[in-house]
N, C-alpha and C positions, 0 to 999 in steps of 0.2 A: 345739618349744614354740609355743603357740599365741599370738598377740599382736592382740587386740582392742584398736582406736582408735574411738573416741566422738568424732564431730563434730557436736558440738552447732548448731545455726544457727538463726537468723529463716528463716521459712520461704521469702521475697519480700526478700532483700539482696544487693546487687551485691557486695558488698563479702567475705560470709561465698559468695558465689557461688566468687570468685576463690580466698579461703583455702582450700576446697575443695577445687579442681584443685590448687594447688599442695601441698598435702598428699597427695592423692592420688599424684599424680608423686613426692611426695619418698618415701611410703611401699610406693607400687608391692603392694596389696592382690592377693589370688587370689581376693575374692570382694568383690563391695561389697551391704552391705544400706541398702534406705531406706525412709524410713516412708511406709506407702503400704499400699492393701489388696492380698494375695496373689494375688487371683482374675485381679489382672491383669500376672501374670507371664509369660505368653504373648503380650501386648502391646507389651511395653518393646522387643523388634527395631524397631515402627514408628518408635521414637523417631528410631532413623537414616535413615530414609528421604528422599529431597530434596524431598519434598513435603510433611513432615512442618516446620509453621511454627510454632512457639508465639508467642503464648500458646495453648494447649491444653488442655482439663480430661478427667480420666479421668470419665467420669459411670458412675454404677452406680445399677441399678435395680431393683425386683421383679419379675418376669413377672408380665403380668396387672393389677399394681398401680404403673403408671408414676408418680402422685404420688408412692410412697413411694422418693424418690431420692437422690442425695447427690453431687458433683461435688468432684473433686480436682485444684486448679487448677494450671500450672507455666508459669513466662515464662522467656523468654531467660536472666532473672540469677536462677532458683531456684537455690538448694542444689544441690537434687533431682533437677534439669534437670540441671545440672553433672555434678555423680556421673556420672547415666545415663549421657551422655552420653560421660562419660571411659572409664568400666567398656564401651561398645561399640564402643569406639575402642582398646582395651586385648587386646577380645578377652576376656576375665573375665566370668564371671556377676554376674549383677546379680537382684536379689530382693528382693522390699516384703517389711516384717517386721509391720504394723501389725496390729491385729487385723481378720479378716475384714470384708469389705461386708458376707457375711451375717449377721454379730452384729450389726453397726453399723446396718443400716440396719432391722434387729429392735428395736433398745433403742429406747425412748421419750426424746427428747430431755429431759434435766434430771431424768432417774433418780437418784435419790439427790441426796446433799448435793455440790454444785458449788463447792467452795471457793477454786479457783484463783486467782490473783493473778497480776495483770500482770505479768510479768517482767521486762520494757523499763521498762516505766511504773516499776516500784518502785524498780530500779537507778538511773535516769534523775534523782528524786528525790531516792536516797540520796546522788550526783554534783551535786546542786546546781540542776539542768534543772528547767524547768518544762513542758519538752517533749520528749515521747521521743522523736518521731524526730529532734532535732536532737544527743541522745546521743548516739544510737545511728550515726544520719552520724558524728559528734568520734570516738566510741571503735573504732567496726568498721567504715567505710564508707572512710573517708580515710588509717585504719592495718591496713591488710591484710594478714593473714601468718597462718601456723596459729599461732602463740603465742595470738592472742586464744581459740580453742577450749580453751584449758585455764584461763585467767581467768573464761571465761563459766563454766561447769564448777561452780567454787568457789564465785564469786557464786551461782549459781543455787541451789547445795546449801545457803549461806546462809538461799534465802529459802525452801526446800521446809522446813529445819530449824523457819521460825520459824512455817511459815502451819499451818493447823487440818488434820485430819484431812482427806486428797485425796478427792477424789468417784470414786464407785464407777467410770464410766467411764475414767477414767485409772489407775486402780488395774489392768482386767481388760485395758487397754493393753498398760499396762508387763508386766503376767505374760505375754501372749504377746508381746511382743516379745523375753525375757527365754527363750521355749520356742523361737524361731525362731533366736536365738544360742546356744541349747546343740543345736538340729539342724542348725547350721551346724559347729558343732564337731566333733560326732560324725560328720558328713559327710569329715571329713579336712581342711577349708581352715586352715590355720596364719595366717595374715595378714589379718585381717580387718575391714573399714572397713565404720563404722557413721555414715548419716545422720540423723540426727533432730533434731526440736523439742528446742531446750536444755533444755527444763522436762524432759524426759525423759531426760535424762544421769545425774543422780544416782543413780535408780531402777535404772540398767543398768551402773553398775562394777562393782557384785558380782552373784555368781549363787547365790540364796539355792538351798537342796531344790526340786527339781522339783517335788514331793508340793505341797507349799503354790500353788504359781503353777497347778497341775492341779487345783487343787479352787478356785479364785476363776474356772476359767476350764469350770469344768462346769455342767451347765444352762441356759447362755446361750441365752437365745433366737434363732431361726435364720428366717431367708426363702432363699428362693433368687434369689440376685440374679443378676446379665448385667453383665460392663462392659466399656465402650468409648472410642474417642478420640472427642473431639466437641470444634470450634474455641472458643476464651473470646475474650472482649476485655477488655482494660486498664481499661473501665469497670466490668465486673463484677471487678476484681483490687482495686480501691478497696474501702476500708470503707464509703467513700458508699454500696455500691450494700447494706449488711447482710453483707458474707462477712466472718467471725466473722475469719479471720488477715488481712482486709484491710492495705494500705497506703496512705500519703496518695496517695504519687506516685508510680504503675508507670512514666509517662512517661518522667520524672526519671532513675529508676534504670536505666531503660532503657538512656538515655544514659548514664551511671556507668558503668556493665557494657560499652558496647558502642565508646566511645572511644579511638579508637587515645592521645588527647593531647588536653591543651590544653580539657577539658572545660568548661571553661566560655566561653570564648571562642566556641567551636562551641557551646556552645546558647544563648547570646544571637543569635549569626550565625540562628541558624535562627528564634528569636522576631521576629526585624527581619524575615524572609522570609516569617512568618506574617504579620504587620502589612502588609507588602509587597502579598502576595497579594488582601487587603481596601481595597486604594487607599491605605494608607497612609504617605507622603513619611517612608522610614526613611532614612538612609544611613550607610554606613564609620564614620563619625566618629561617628557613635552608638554604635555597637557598641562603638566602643575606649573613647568615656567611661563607657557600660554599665559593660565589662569594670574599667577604674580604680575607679568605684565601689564596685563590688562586693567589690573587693579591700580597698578602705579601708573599708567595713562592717564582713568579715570579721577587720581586723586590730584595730580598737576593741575586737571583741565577745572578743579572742583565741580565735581559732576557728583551727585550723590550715590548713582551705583554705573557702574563700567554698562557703555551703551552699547550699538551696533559697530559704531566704529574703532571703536577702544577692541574690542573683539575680534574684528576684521582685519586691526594694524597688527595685535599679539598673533592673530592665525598666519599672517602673512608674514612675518619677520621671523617666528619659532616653526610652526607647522611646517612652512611652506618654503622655507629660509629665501625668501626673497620672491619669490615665483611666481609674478603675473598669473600664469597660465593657471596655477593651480587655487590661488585665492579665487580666480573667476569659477572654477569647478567648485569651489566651494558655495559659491554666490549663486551659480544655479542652480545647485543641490540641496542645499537648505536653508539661504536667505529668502529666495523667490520659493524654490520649492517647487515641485514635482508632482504635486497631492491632484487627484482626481475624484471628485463628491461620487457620491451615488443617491439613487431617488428610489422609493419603493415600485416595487411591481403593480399596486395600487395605485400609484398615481394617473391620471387623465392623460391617455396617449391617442396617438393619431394612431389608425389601425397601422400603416406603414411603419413609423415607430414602433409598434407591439409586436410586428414580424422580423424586423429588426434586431429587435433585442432577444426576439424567441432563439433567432438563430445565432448571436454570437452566444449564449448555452447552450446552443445545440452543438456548435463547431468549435467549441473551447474558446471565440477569440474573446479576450478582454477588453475593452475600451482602455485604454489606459493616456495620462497624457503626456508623456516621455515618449518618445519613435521608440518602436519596437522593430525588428526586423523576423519576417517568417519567409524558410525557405522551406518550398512548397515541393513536395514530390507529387504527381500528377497521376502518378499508379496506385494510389494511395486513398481511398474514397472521400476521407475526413478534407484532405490537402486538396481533391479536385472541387468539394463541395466548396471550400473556403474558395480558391480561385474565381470559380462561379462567381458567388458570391459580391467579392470585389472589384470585380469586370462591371458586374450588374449597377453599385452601387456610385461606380466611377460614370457607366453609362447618365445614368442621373444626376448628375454633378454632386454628389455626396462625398465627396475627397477625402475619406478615411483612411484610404491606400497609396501608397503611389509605388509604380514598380521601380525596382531597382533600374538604375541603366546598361543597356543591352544585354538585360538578360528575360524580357519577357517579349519583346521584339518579335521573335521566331518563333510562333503558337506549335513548332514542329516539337520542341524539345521536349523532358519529363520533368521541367523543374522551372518555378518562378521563383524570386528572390521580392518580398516587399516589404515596405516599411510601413508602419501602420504608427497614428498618431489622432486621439481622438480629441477636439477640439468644440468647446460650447456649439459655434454656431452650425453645427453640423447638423442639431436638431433642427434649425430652422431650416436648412436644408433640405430635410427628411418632411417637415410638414410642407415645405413647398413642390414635394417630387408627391404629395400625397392625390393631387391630382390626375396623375395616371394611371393609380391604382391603387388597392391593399395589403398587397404583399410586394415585396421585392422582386420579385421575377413579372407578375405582371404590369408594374409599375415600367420596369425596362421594355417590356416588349410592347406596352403602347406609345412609352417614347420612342423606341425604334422605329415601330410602325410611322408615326407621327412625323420622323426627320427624313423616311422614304417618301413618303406622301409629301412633300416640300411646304406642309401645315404649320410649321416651323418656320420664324423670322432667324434669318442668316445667322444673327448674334448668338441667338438659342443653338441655333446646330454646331456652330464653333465652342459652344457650352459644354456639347456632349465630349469633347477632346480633353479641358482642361484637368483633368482627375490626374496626368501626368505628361508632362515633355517627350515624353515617350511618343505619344500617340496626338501629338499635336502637328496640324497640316501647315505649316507656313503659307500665307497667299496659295492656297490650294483651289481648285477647282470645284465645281458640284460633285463630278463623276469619281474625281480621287477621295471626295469625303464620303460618297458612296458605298464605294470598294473598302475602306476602310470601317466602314460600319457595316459592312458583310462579316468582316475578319474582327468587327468588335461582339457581334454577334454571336457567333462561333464562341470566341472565349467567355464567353457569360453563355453560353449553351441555352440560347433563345431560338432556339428551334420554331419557332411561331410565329416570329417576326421576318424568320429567311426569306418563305415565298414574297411577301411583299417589298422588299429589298433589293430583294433578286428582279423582279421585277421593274424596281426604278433603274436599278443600274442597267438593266438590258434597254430600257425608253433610252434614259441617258446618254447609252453609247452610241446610238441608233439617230441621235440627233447633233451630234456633238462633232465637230466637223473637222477639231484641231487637234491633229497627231498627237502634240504634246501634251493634251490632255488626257487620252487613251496612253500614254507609255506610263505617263503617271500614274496614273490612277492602276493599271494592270498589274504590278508585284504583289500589291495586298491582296487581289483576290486570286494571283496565281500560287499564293501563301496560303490561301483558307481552302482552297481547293486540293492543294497536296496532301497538307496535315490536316483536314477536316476529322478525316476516318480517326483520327490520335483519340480526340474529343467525340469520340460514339455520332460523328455526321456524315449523311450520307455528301459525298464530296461534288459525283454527279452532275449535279445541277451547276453548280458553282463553275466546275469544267467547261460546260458547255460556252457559258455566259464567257469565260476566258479562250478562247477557241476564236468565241468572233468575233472578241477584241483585238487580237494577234491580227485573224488574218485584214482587218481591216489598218492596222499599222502597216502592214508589210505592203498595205498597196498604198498608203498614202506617205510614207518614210520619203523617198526622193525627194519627191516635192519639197518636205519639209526641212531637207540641208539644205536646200539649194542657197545661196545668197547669206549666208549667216555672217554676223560681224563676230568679236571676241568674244564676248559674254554671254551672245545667242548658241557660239558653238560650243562653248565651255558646258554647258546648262545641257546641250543636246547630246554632248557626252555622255553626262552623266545620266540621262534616261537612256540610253542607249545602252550603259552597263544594266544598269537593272531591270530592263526589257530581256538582254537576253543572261542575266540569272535567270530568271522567271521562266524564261524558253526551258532551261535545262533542268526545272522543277514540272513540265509539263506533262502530264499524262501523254499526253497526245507528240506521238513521234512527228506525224505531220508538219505538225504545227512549226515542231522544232527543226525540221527540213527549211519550210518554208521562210524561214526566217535568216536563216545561213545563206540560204539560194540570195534572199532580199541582200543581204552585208555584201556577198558575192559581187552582186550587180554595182552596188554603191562604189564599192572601191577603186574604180579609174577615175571616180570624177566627186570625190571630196574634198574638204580642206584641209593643208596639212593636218591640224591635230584631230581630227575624224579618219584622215586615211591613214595616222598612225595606228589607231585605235580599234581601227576596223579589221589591220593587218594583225594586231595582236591575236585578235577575236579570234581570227579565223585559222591564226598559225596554233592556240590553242584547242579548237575544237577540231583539227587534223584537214581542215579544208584546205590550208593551205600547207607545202614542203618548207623543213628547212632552209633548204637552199631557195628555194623561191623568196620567203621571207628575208632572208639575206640577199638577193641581189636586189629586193627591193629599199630595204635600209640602204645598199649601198649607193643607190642612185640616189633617193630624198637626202645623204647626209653628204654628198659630192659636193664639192669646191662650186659647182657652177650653180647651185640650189642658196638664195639669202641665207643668211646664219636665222633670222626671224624663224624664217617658213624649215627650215632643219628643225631650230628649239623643240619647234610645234610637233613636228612629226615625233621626234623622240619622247618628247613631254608622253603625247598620246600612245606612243608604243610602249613603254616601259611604264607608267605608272599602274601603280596596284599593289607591285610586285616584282623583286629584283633575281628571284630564283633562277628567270634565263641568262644573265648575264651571268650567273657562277655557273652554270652548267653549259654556257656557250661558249666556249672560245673563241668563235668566229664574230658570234654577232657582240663579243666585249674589244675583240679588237677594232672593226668596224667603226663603233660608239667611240673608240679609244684614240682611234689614228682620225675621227671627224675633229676631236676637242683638239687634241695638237696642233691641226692644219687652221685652227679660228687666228685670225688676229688679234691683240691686246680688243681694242675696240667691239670686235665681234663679240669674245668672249664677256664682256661685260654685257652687252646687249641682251646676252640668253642666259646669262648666269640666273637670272629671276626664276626662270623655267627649267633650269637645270636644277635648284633647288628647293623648287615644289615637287622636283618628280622624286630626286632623293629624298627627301624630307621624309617621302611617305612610306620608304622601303624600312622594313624591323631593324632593329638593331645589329643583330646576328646578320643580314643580307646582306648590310650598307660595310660590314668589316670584311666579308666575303669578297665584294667586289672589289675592296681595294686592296686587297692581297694579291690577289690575282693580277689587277690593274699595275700593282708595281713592279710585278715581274714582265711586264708590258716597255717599247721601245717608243712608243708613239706611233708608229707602222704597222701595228697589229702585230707583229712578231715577237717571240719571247726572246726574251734577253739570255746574254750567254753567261755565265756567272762571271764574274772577273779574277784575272788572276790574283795570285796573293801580293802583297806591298812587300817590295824587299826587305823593311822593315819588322813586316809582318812576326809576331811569335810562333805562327804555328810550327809543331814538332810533326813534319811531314811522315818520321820513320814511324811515331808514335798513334798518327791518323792511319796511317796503313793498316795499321793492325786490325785498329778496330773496322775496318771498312771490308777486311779480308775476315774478317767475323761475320759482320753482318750479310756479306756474299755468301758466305758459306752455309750458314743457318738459314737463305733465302736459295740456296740453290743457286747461284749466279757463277759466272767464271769471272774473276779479278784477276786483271794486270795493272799493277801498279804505273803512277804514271812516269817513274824515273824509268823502270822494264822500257817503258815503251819507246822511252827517249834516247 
C-alpha cells in the first residue's frame, strides 16, 4: 500500500525546518519529493558535498538569453535544505516535483489572474496578530513537532476554499506536481514524503484523472534552460531585497535553527560582541539584564518564549541605551546577516565562471558580501594583477568592484583604493559576458574590440561605464566614450584590444566636426598616453592619435566661442581647463606651443568669463607679465565695464584657486577697490558669481584672502593702524620694552615713539 505524507512548510522556517527531519526519521520515506524544478535533479548529490555552504540558490537560465532567469533560493533552516539533506544521508532518492524551469521561465510573469492570499498574513490575522511573523514564531517556530503539518493543512484548505478562482500559474503547478506523484507511484516507491509550499497541500491530497492535469499542462510554453549552484546571501533571502517568499530575519532564524540551547542568551552574547567589536563598553551584566528583560517582555506580551522583538527592545534599551544607530548595526549584522554561501569547485560552471573563480585563489580576493575595501599598490604584482582584473571585469558589466572616489581617476598614480561587494546576480552576469569569451581577459578584449567596431547598440556601450560613477560619460559623445575606453583599456592591460581602438578613435576624430567633442573627449587619452609606460604600455601610439587631436582644436577653437550664451560659455570653460591640463601632460612640446599661441590669439575677442579665464591661463603658464595681467583686471573691473560683464571676468579669472590673491597685493587690491566702487544693487546682481568663485577656493585660501582684504581701505591701499583710544589700556612704557627686544634680537634700530615726539 502506497502511503503519501504531505509536508506542507514556509519555505525559510527553522522551526518547519526541524518538523521536517523529525518527520522524516519518524516516517523513514523510500523516496522524498520537493518543490523545486526537475532539470536539477542531477545536482542535488552537490548538496552533500563539504564544500557545499548555504545559503545557496539553484539559479536557472535560457542559453543565449542570460536575463531570462530565475533563482531558487535554500539556507541552513530551509524545509528543502532539510529534506535534501536527510534523503542523502538516508541514502533515498530525492527529486524536485515543481513544474519545469523550462515552463517557468517561458510563462510571462502575472499570466493570468494572480489571486493568491497571504497565507501567514491571513491565519496571523484570523489569530489575533497584527504581525505574521510574530505568528508564525508563537504557532510553528517555538512549538515544533510534525503535528503542526496537519493543522497548517486544514487551515490552509480553509483559505484555498474561501479565496477566488487560483491563477493559472499555480493551477499548471499543482497538475504537474500531482503527474510527478502518480510517476512516483507507478515507479514502485510505497512510502513517500512530499515537501512543499503549504498553499500547495490541499491541491495534492487527492489525485483527480490524469487526463485533466495532461491537458492544463499541454501547450505550455518551453525555453531551454541550464541550472546550476551559485552562492546567495541572507541579504538577498530578506523581502527587503524584492524575493517574492522573502523573510524578515534569515539572521535570526539562522540562529533558531542552528542553537544547540539557551537561544537567546547566545544571541544577545553575540549582539554585545558586535557592539564590542565597534569600541563599544558592553559587559556580562548587560547581557544577563538584556537577557531578564527580554523575558519579562515576552511574559507581559504572553508569548511562550521571548521573540525577535522582545530581543531587539531588551538590545536596544540595555545594549544600546537608547541608540537607533546602533540597534540598526545590530539589525544588519546579525538579524539580516552578512553570511555568504559557497558552492563546490565541482559544481557546473560556465568556463568564464571557472576563470573567475581560478583567479580570485590565485589573487587572494574572496567574494564576500559585506563591502570590503582593497587598497591597491600598483608596484606590487599580486595588487597590479587584482587591478587588472577588476578594470576587466567592470569592462564587462560584472560590478564586483567599484573604485573608490577620486582615487583611481588618474591611471598616473601607484595606488587604487576599491570596494569590493559580491552579490548573487553577478553570476548571471558572468554567464551573460560568457559570450565574448573563456577567460577574463579575453572576454574584455572582444568586448572592447566590439564597442570600437560600433557592433554594440548605444545602451550596451554606456554598459561598459556602469561598474562605477567614476568612469561614467554624462550625455557624452562617441569619440569621448572612445578615448575613454582607450584609458579603460590601459587599466585592464588589454593590450590586444589598443590597435583596434586606436583605430576607431583616430576614424572618429577624423570625421567628427565639433570642437567640443574633441576637447572632450582629448584628456582621457592625453591621460593614457602620459601614464601608459606606469602600466608596462607602449604610450607611442596613443601620442600620436592625441597630437591630431590638439592640433585640430587649436584650429577649430575660435570659431567655436564665438557667439556663446551663459551655459554654452560656462561648459566651454570648463573644456578649455581640461584641454589645457592635458596640453601640459603632453609629450609633445609643440603641441603645447601651439595651444598657448591659440589662447594668445582668443584673448582680445572673448566673452568676459572666457577672457577672464584665458588671462588666467596665460598669466599662469608665463605668456602673459604681471603687470600686463593687472592692467588688464584693471580695465574689465573699471566703473565703465557692467558690474554683469566685471562678475564674469573675475568669476573666470580667479576660480580654481585663490593662491594669487594672497601672494598679490596688487591684483587683491584691484578685486578689493572694484567690490567697494559696486552699488548696493550692483553688488547684489554678482553676488551669485562672486560666491561660486569663493565657494570653490580651500579653506586655508578663503581665510588668507580675508586677512589680507581687511587690512585693505577699499582703494587698494593698506590701511594705517590706528591710533590707540584714550581710553585705551595699553602700558605704552611696558610695549617699549618688549618691542626694543624684539629690535634687538632682529637686528633693527628702535626709536620709541615718545623719542621721537
Amino acid at each position: 500500500m502506497t502511503v503519501i505524507e504531505l509536508y506542507g512548510v514556509r519555505h525559510h522556517g527553522p522551526g518547519s525546518a526541524r518538523a521536517v527531519r523529525a518527520a522524516l526519521a519518524a516516517q523513514q520515506p523510500d523516496v522524498v519529493l520537493i518543490e523545486g524544478p526537475p532539470e536539477a535533479d542531477g545536482l542535488v548529490e552537490l548538496a552533500a558535498d563539504a564544500e557545499m555552504r548555504p545559503p545557496v540558490a539553484l539559479l536557472g537560465y535560457v542559453a543565449g538569453e542570460p536575463g531570462q532567469a530565475a533563482f531558487w533560493p535554500f539556507a541552513v533552516f530551509s524545509p528543502e535544505w532539510q529534506a535534501m539533506r536527510y534523503a542523502l544521508g538516508a541514502g533515498i532518492p530525492v527529486r524536485f516535483c515543481d513544474l519545469p524551469a523550462a515552463h517557468q521561465l517561458a510563462m510571462a510573469e502575472g499570466r493570468g489572474p494572480r489571486s493568491r492570499v497571504d497565507p501567514v498574513g491571513e491565519l496571523a490575522a484570523a489569530a489575533g496578530y497584527d504581525d505574521p511573523e510574530r505568528w508564525w514564531e508563537d504557532v510553528v517556530e517555538h512549538v515544533p513537532g510534525p503535528a503542526v503539518f496537519g493543522a497548517l493543512a486544514e487551515a490552509i484548505g480553509i483559505l484555498r476554499d474561501q479565496a477566488t478562482e487560483p491563477g493559472r500559474r499555480d493551477v499548471v503547478r499543482e497538475a504537474h506536481m500531482r503527474k510527478v506523484l502518480r510517476k512516483t507511484i507507478k515507479d514502485g516507491y510505497q512510502r513517500i514524503a512530499v515537501v512543499c509550499g503549504a498553499w500547495h497541500v490541499p491541491a495534492l491530497q487527492s489525485l483527480p484523472a490524469a487526463a485533466a492535469d495532461d491537458r492544463l499542462l499541454r501547450g505550455l510554453p518551453k525555453v531551454k534552460a541550464t541550472l546550476t549552484w551559485v552562492p546567495w546571501t541572507y541579504g538577498r533571502l530578506s523581502y527587503t531585497s524584492g524575493y517574492g517568499a522573502g523573510i524578515r530575519s534569515p539572521g535570526w532564524y539562522d540562529h533558531l535553527f542552528s542553537s544547540a540551547g539557551q537561544p537567546i542568551e547566545r544571541w544577545l552574547a553575540q549582539a554585545a560582541a558586535v557592539l564590542r567589536e565597534e569600541g563599544i563598553a558592553v559587559s556580562a551584566a548587560h547581557v544577563i539584564e538584556a537577557v531578564r528583560l527580554a523575558d519579562a517582555l515576552a511574559a507581559l506580551r504572553g508569548r511562550p518564549l521571548a521573540g525577535l522583538e522582545e530581543v531587539t527592545e531588551s538590545a536596544r534599551a540595555v545594549l544600546c541605551e537608547g541608540s537607533d544607530l546602533l540597534t540598526a548595526l545590530i539589525r544588519r549584522r546579525l538579524v539580516v546577516g552578512e553570511r555568504l554561501g559557497a558552492v563546490p569547485a565541482t559544481t557546473p560552471m560556465m568556463p568564464l565562471q571557472r576563470d573567475l573563480h581560478d583567479q580570485q585563489r590565485r589573487l587572494r580576493l574572496r567574494p564576500q558580501a559585506s563591502p570590503h575595501d582593497y587598497d591597491l599598490d600598483l608596484r606590487k604584482p599580486n595588487d597590479l594583477a587584482r587591478s587588472h582584473l577588476l578594470h576587466r571585469l567592470g569592462l564587462l558589466g560584472v560590478r564586483w568592484g567599484t573604485p573608490r572616489q577620486g582615487r583611481t581617476r588618474n591611471i598616473g598614480t601607484f595606488r587604487e583604493t576599491w570596494e569590493l561587494t559580491w552579490r548573487p546576480e553577478l553570476d548571471l552576469a558572468l554567464i551573460e559576458a560568457s559570450r565574448w569569451g573563456s577567460t577574463v581577459a579575453a572576454a574584455a578584449t572582444a568586448r572592447a574590440r566590439a564597442l570600437a567596431s560600433g557592433a554594440l547598440e548605444a545602451s550596451e556601450f554606456s554598459g561598459a561605464w556602469e561598474s562605477s560613477e567614476n568612469w561614467r560619460v554624462s550625455g557624452s559623445s562617441a569619440l569621448e566614450e572612445l578615448t575613454t575606453l582607450v584609458e579603460r583599456c590601459l587599466l585592464a592591460d588589454l593590450g590586444d584590444a589598443l590597435p583596434a581602438v586606436l583605430a576607431a578613435v583616430r576614424a572618429r576624430a577624423a570625421l567628427d566636426t565639433d570642437v567640443s567633442h574633441l576637447m572632450a573627449a582629448l584628456p582621457a587619452l592625453v591621460r593614457a598616453a602620459r601614464y601608459g609606460d606606469v602600466r608596462g604600455t607602449d604610450p607611442a601610439r596613443l601620442g600620436d592619435v592625441a597630437i591630431e587631436m590638439m592640433t585640430r582644436i587649436c584650429a577649430g577653437l575660435p570659431a567655436a566661442v564665438a557667439s556663446l550664451d551663459q551655459a554654452a560659455e560656462r561648459a566651454m570653460r570648463d573644456r578649455v581647463d581640461a584641454v589645457h591640463s592635458a596640453a601640459g601632460l603632453l609629450a609633445d612640446g609643440a603641441s603645447r606651443e601651439r595651444w598657448l599661441d591659440t589662447l594668445t590669439r582668443l584673448l582680445p575677442r572673448c566673452p568676459p568669463l572666457m577672457s577672464g579665464r584665458l588671462t588666467r591661463l596665460l598669466l599662469d603658464a608665463g605668456r602673459l607679465a604681471t603687470d600686463e595681467a593687472s592692467a588688464r583686471m584693471s580695465r574689465e573691473l573699471s566703473a565703465a565695464v557692467p558690474a554683469a560683464a566685471a562678475a564674469g571676468w573675475a568669476e573666470g579669472f580667479l576660480s580654481g584657486s585663490g593662491l594669487l590673491l594672497v601672494h598679490d597685493d596688487k591684483l587683491l587690491g584691484l578685486a578689493d577697490g572694484w567690490l567697494a566702487g559696486l552699488s548696493e544693487d550692483a553688488f547684489a546682481a554678482v553676488l551669485p558669481a562672486l560666491r561660486r568663485t569663493f565657494g570653490g577656493f580651500a579653506p586655508p585660501e578663503r581665510r588668507a584672502i580675508g586677512e589680507k582684504a581687511g587690512r585693505l581701505d577699499g582703494t587698494g591701499r593698506v590701511t594705517v593702524a590706528a591710533a590707540a583710544a584714550p581710553d585705551d589700556d595699553l602700558d605704552e612704557d611696558r610695549a617699549a620694552l618688549a618691542v626694543r627686544a624684539v629690535a634687538a634680537i632682529l637686528g633693527l634700530r628702535f626709536a620709541s615713539h615718545r623719542a621721537a615726539s
